[in-house]
Each structure stands twice: as C-alpha cells, then as structure tokens.
C-alpha positions in Angstrom: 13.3 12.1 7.9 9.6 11.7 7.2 7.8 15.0 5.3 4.3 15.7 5.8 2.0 18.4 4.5 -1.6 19.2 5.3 -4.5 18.1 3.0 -7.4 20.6 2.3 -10.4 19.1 0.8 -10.7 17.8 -2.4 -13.0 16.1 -5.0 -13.9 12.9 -4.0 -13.3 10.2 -6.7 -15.5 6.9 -7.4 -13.8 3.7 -6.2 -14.3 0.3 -7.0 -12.1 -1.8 -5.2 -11.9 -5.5 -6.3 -12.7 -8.3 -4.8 -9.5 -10.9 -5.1 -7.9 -8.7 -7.9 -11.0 -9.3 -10.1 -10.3 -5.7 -11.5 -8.1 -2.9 -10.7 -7.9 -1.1 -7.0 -8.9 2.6 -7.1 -8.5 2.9 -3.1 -6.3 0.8 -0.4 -8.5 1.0 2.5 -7.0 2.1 5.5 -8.9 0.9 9.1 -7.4 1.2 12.6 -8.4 -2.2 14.3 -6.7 -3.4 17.0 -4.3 -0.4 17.9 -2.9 -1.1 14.2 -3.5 0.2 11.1 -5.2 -2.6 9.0 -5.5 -2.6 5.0 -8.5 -3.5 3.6 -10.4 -3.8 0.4 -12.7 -0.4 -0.3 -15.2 0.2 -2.1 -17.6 3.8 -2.3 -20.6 3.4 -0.6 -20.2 -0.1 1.6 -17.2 1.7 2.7 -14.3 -1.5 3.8 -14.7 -5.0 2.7 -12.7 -7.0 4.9 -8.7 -7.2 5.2 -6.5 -7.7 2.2 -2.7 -7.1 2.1 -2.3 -7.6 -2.2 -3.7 -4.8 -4.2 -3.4 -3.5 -8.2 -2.9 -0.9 -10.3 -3.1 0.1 -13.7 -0.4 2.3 -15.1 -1.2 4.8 -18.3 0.9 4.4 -21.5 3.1 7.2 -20.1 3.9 5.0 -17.2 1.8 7.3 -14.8 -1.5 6.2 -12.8 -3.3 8.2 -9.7 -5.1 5.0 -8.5 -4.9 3.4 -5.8 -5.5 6.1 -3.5 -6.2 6.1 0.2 -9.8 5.6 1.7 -10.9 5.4 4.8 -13.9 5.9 7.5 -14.6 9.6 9.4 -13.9 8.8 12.6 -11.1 5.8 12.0 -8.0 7.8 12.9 -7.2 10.0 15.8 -6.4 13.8 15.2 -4.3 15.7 14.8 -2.4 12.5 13.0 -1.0 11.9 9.8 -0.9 8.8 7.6 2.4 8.0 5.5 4.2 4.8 3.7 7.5 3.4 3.6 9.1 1.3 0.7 10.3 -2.0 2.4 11.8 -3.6 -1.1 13.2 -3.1 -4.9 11.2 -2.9 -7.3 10.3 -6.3 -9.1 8.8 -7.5 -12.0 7.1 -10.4 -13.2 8.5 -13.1 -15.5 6.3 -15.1 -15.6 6.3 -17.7 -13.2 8.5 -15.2 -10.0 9.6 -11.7 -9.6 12.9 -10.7 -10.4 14.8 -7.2 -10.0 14.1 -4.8 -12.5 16.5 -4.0 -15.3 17.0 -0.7 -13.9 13.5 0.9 -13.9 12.3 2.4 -10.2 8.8 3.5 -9.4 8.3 6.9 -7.7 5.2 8.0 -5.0 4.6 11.6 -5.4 2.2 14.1 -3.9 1.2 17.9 -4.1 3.4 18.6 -7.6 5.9 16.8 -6.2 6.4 18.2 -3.2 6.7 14.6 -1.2 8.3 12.3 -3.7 9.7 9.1 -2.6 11.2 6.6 -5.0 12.0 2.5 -4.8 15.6 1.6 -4.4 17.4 -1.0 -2.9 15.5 -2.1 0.2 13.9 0.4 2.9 13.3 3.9 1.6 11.6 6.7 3.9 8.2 7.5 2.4 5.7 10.6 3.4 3.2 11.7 5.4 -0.1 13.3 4.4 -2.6 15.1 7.3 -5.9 13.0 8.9 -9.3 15.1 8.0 -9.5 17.1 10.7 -11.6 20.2 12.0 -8.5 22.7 10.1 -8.8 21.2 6.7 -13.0 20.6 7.3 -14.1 23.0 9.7 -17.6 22.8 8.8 -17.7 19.0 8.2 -17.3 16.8 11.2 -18.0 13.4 9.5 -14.8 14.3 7.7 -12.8 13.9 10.8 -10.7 10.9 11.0 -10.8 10.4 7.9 -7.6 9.8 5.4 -8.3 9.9 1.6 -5.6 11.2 -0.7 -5.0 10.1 -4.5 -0.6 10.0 -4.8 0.9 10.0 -8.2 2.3 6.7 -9.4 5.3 6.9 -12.1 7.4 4.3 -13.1 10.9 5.6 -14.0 12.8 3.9 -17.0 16.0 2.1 -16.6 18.6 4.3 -17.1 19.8 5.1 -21.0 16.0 3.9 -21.9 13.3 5.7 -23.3 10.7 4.0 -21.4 10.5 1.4 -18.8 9.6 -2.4 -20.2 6.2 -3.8 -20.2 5.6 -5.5 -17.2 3.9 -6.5 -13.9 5.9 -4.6 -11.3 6.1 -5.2 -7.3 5.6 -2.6 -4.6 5.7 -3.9 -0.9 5.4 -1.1 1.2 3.8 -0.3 4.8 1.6 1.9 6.5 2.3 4.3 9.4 0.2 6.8 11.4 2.2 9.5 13.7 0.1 11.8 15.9 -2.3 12.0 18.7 -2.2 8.3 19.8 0.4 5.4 19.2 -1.0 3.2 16.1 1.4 0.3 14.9 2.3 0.1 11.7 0.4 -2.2 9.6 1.9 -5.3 8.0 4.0 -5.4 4.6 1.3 -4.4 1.9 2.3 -5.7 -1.8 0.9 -3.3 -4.8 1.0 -4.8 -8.6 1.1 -1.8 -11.0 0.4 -3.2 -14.4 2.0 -1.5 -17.4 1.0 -2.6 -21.0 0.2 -6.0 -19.0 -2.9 -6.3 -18.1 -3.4 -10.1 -18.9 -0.3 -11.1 -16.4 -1.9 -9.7 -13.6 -3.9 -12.5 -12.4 -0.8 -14.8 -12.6 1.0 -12.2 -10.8 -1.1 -11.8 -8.0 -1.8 -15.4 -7.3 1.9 -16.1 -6.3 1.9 -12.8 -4.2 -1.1 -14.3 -2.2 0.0 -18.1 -2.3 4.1 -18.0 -2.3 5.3 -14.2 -0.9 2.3 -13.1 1.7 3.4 -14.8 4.8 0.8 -17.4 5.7 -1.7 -16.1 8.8 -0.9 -19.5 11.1 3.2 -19.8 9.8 3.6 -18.1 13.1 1.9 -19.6 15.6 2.8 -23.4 13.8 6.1 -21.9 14.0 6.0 -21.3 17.7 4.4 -24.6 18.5 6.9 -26.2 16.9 9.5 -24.5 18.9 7.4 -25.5 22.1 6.9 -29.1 21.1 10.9 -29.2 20.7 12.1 -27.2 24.0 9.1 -29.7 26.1 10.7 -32.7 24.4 14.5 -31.7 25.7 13.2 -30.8 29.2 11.8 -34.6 29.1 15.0 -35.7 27.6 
C-alpha cells in the first residue's frame, strides 16, 4: 500500500541541474506532458530543460545525500494529487565496465523523519507519496499550486556484518506516479546514479546507462515494423 502525507511549505533550495551529467542533479524535474508524467532536467530560474530519464547524485561520507529532490512548475499537476515513486530494480553498482548486484548494501528513500521510508530489494518495491502544492499547504500563494517540490533523504545501507557500504557508483531505476484529481500515467523507468567516494566513475557510469540500459526512443516502433514487414510477407506467401 502506498503512504502519503501532506507537505506544508518549506525553504526553497538552489538547484543546478546538469546538463548530460556534467555535474551533480540537485532536482529531477517533474512535468505533465502528454497525460504522463515526464522527467526532465531542472534548473532554478529557467525552470525545465528538456526530457532526461538518467540523473546523479552525490552521497556524503556517511552514505547520506538530500539531493536530487523534486521540482516542478505551479500549475503542472492537478489538485488535490499527490506525487510518489516506486523502485522497479536491485540496487547495482558499477565495476567498471556494467552494473552488477550489490554485495549486500540497499539504498533507502525516506521522508518527514522517516515517516515514509522505502528501501531497494529484489525487484519492485512500493514507494510513497508526498502532497501537490495546493491552496491547504499555500493558501495565500496561488503560483504554488500544482506545484511538487520536496527534498527525500538518500541513505545507502551497508551490506550486512559491514561497517559501511563499499565505495561505489550505485543504480537506482525507479518511476514516477501521480494519484488524485485526474488520471496521469506513470512516467517511464527513471535511472538515478548516487556516487559514494566515486566521483571520477560517474561519467563512465552514466554513459552505459544512456547508451546500453535506457531503451532506445525508435527500438519500438523498428520493432513493430519489423513485425509488420514479417506478418505482410506471410500473407504474400
């Protein structure tokens, strides 16, 4: 079951989303285009930078990061409606030239001292749900309205009998889901490098997300007119 609590306003915090991982992600920004929920680069100010589905993050010494957050326009999202994640994968981690399953260490998303806490396992794992800006969390604000912008807790969990997790690129592929006043579709798999103690590996990392794991945008339809091509040639035949 999917838990959801209501955000009240907060500080806003400076993003500076990169442009092909040439730095770290402080925001995924979340549009609605289409009837579907669309990530996209963000940065403050300009606001969305087009779509993106590979994104990074820097993890502390502790194993702990609060960036990337969520970002979006006032306005983007119906209310009442709230926006929420699911994990669609293990964890992973970088050797070098793939990823490969962790030797034991998870990565938790948590919110509001824990409250919603979700944590990587074995495939699918149920995520939460945090509230759209709305005239009950900004009553005096309508440009507010719409709007989803939250800042989770990142914390990657050692393997078990370990002190601390190994240094490492790790893998997140999770998706995005809105529930409320309209019917939004989910958006497509979304894949989040979290970098801890491995800065210079991110590059490498991200390059064989984008080029070998991020479905290609025409496999589909080549995929279907290949199927065409073959059913027209047997109705020939």
């Amino acid at each position: 079951m999917r838990t959801s609590i209501i955000i009240v306003a907060g500080a806003a915090i400076a993003s500076a989303a990169p442009s092909a991982l040439a730095q770290f992600n402080s925001h995924f920004g979340l549009n609605h285009v289409d009837g579907a929920i669309v990530t996209e680069d963000w940065v403050s100010g300009p606001g969305y930078l087009g779509p993106d589905r590979v994104f990074a993050g820097q993890l502390d010494a502790s194993g702990f990061a609060a960036d990337p957050g969520t970002n979006s326009v006032g306005g983007t999202f119906p209310t009442p409606g709230e926006i929420g994640f699911n994990f669609l994968h293990e964890l992973r981690v970088w050797d070098g030239s793939t990823f490969t399953p962790t030797a034991g260490e998870t990565l938790t998303m948590s919110f509001a001292g824990g409250i919603l806490s979700a944590t990587t396992d074995a495939g699918f794992v149920a995520g939460w749900a945090t509230a759209v800006r709305d005239e009950s969390s900004h009553p005096t604000n309508s440009s507010q309205w719409g709007r989803h912008h939250i800042h989770p807790n990142y914390t990657l969990n050692p393997a078990p009998g370990q002190m601390t997790a190994a240094d490492g690129v790790y893998l997140i592929e999770l998706e995005w889901f809105y529930s409320g006043a309209e019917s939004i579709a989910t958006s497509d798999a979304t894949w989040l490098l979290m970098s801890f103690n491995a800065d210079g590996e991110v590059s490498a990392a991200a390059d064989y997300v984008r080029n070998v794991i991020v479905p290609s945008p025409g496999a589909a339809v080549v995929l279907a007119g290949a199927f065409g091509l073959m059913g027209a040639r047997r109705r020939r035949a």
